[in-house]
C-alpha positions as CSV (number, residue, x, y, z in Angstrom):
1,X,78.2,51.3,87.3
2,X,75.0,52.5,87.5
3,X,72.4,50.2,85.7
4,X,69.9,51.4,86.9
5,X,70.2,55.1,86.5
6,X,71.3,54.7,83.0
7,X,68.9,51.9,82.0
8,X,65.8,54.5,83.4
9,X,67.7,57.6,81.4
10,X,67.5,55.9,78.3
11,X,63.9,54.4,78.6
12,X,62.5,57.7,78.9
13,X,65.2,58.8,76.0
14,X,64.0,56.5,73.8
15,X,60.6,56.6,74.0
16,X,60.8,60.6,72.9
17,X,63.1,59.3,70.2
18,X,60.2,57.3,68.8
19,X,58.1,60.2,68.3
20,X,61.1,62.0,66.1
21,X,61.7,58.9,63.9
22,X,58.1,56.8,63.4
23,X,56.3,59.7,61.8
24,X,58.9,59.4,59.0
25,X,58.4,55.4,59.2
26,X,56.9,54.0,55.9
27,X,56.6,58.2,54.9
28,X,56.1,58.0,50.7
29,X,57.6,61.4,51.3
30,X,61.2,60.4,53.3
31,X,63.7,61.5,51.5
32,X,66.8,59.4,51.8
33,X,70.1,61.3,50.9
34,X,73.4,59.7,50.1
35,X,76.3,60.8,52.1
36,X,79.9,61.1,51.3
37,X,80.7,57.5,52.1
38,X,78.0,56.6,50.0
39,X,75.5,55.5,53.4
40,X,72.1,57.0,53.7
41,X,70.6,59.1,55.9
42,X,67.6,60.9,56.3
43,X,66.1,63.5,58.8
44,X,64.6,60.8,60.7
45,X,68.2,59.7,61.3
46,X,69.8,63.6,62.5
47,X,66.4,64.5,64.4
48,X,66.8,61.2,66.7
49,X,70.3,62.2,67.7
50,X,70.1,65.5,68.2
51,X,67.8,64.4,70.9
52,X,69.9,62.0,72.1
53,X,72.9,64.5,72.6
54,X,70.8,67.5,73.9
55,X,69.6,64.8,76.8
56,X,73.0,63.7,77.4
57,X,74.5,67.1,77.4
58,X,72.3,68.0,80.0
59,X,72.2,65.4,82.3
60,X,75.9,64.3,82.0
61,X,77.6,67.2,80.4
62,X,81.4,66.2,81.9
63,X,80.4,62.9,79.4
64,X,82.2,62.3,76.0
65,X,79.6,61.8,73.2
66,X,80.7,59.5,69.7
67,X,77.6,59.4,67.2
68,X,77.2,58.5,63.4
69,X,75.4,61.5,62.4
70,X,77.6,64.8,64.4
71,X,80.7,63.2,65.7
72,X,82.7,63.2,68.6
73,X,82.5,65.7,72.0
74,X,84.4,65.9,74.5
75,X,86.7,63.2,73.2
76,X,89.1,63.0,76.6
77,X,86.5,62.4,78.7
78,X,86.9,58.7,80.9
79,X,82.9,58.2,79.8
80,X,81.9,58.1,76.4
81,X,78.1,57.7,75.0
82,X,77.9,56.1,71.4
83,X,74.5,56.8,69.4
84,X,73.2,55.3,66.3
85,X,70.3,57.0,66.2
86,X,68.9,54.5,63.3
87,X,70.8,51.4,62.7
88,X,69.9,50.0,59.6
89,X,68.8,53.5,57.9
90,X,68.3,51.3,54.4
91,X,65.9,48.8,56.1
92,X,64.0,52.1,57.8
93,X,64.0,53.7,54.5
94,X,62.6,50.7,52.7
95,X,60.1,50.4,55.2
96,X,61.0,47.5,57.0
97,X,60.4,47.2,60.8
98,X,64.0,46.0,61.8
99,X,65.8,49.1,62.7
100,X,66.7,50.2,66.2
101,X,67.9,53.3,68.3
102,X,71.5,52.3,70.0
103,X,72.6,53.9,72.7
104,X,76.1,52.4,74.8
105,X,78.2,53.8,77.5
106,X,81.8,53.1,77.4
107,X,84.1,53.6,80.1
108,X,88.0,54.1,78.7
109,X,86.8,52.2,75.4
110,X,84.6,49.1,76.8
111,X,81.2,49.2,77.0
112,X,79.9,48.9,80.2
113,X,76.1,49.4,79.1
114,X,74.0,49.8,76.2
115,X,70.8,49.4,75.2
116,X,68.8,49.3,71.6
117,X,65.3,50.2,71.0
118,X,62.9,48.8,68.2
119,X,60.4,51.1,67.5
120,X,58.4,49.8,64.9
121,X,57.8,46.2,66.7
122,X,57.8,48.1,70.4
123,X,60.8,46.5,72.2
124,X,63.9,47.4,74.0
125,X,67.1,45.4,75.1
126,X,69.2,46.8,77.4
127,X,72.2,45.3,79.3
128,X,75.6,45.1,81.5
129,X,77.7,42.5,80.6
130,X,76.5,40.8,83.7
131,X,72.4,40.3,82.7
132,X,69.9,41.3,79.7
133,X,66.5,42.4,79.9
134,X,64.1,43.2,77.3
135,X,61.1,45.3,79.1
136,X,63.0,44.7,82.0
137,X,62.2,40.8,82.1
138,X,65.6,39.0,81.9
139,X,66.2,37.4,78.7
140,X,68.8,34.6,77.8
141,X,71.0,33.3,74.4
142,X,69.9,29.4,73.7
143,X,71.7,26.6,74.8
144,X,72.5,23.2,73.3
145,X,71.9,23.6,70.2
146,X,74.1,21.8,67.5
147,X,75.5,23.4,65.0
148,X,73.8,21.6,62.5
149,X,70.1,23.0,63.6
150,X,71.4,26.2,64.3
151,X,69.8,29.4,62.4
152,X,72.4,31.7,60.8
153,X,71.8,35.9,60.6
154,X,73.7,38.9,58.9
155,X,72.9,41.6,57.4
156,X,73.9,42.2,54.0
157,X,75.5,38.8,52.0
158,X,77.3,40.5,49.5
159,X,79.2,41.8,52.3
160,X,80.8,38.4,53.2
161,X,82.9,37.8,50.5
162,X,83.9,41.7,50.1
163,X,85.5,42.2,53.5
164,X,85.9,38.3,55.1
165,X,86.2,35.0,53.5
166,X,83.4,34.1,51.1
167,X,84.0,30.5,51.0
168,X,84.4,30.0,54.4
169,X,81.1,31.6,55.2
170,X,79.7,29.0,52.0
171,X,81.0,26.1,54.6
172,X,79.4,27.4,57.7
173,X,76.2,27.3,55.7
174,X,76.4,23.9,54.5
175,X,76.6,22.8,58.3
176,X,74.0,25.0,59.9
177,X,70.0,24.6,59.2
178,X,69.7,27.7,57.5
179,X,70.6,31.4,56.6
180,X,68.4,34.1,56.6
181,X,69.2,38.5,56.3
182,X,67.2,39.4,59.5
183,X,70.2,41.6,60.2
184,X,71.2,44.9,61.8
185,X,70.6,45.3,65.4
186,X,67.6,42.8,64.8
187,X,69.7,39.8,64.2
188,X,71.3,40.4,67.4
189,X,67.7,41.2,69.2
190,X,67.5,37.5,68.3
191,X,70.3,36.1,69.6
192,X,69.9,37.4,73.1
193,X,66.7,36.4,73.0
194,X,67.4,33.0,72.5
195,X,65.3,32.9,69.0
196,X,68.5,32.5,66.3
197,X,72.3,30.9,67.5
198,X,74.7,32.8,64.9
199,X,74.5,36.5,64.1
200,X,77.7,38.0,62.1
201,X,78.5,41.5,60.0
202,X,81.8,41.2,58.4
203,X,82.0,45.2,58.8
204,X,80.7,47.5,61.2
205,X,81.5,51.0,62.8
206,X,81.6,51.5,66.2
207,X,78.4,52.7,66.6
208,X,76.9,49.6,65.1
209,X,78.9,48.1,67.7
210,X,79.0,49.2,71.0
211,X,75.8,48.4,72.5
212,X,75.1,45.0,71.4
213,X,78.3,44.1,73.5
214,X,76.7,44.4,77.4
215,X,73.4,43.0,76.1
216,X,75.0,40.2,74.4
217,X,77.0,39.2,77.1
218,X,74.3,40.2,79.7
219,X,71.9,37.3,77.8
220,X,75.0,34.8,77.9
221,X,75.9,35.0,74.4
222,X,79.8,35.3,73.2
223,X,80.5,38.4,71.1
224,X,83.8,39.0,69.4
225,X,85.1,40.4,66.1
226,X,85.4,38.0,63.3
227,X,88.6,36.5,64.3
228,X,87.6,36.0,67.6
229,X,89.4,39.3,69.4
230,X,87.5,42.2,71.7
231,X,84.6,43.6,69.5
232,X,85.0,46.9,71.1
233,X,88.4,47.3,69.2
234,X,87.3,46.0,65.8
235,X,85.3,46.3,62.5
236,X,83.7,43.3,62.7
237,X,81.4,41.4,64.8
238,X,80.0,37.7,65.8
239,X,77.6,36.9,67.9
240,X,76.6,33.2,69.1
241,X,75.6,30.9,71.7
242,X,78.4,30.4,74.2
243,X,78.7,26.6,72.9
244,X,78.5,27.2,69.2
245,X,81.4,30.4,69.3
246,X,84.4,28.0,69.0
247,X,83.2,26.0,66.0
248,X,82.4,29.2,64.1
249,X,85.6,30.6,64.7
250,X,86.7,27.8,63.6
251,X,85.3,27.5,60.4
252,X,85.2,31.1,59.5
253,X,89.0,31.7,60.4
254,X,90.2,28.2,58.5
């Protein structure tokens, strides 16, 4: 696998991306439109990953291409990029800096890189299952820290008791130091960089997915659907310190 290759592709990639979605950033003007599953989207969103494909058409055009806003290419190919050009289009929208651009490569269905750039507060993570960096400095999940002063993330709380188990989540509040909704790709930002212990989305695609799975396990971290199983093959996903994982599981799955 080439890291570096990759990781140098989607620098460059990313910093044109910024100039297609920031001008719309904090825009009176954005319009945000509802589609059929009810999730938003705005031009911001659709200009982003048209970028994102053209680039990858022409640099790897025997590659497979999975994103939220046009769909799947070249489906039967071994190598597959997955693009969400915006995660967390509502917190864009509202005009909140904790969105990111994710880009992953997947090789027969497991991510073997990915990488997710925050525009608005000008950082990048990027990873291989093996190490993390963020502006190529390595970065690293925390260590040693009980669960009772451990920071809790996720994105939306209504979302809990919807798709998971509401009161379980109630208990693994009670033991931790607190709860806050720094979510979407951000909450995970903060895991890997060792600045929160427990990020978790009871319900995700797989483009909200696929990337955080090399740089979460690049900066040490364990990241698994909600019962504890490959996040690459879920709908879910949880994302700890390595020795916090087994006592959230734990609790969640009770």
């Amino acid at each position: 696998m080439r890291f570096e290759e990759f990781d140098a592709f989607t620098q460059k990639l990313c910093k044109e991306t910024e100039r297609a979605i920031l001008p719309y950033f904090e825009d009176p003007e954005l319009e945000v439109i509802a589609k059929s599953d009810d999730t938003p989207v705005t031009e911001a969103d659709r200009a982003a990953e048209r970028m994102i494909r053209d680039a990858i058409e022409t640099l790897y055009p025997e590659h497979g291409i999975s994103g939220e806003e046009y769909g799947v290419s070249n489906q039967a190919a071994d190598y597959q990029w997955v693009v969400d050009p915006i995660d967390g289009t509502k917190s864009f929208a509202a005009g909140s800096p904790l969105f990111g651009t994710m880009i992953a490569l997947l090789k027969d269905g497991e991510p073997l890189y990915g990488c997710i750039n925050y525009p608005a507060i000008g950082h990048r993570l990027s990873g291989d299952n093996q190490s993390a960096y963020r502006e190529g400095k390595p970065i690293s999940a925390r260590s040693g820290r009980p669960l009772e002063d451990a920071i809790v993330l996720t994105t939306d709380l209504q979302n809990v008791a919807k798709y998971q188990n509401g009161q379980n989540f109630d208990e693994l509040l009670a033991k931790t130091r607190f709860c806050r909704t720094w979510g979407d790709c951000f909450g995970y930002y903060l895991v890997a960089t060792g600045k929160a212990d427990i990020m978790l989305d009871p319900i995700l695609n797989p483009w909200d997915i696929m990337a955080l799975v090399p740089i979460l396990r690049g900066a040490g971290a364990v990241i698994t659907d909600w019962q504890g199983a490959n996040p690459a093959k879920g709908e879910s996903c949880i994302a700890t310190n390595a020795d916090l994982h087994e006592s959230v599981m734990r609790i969640l799955n009770a």
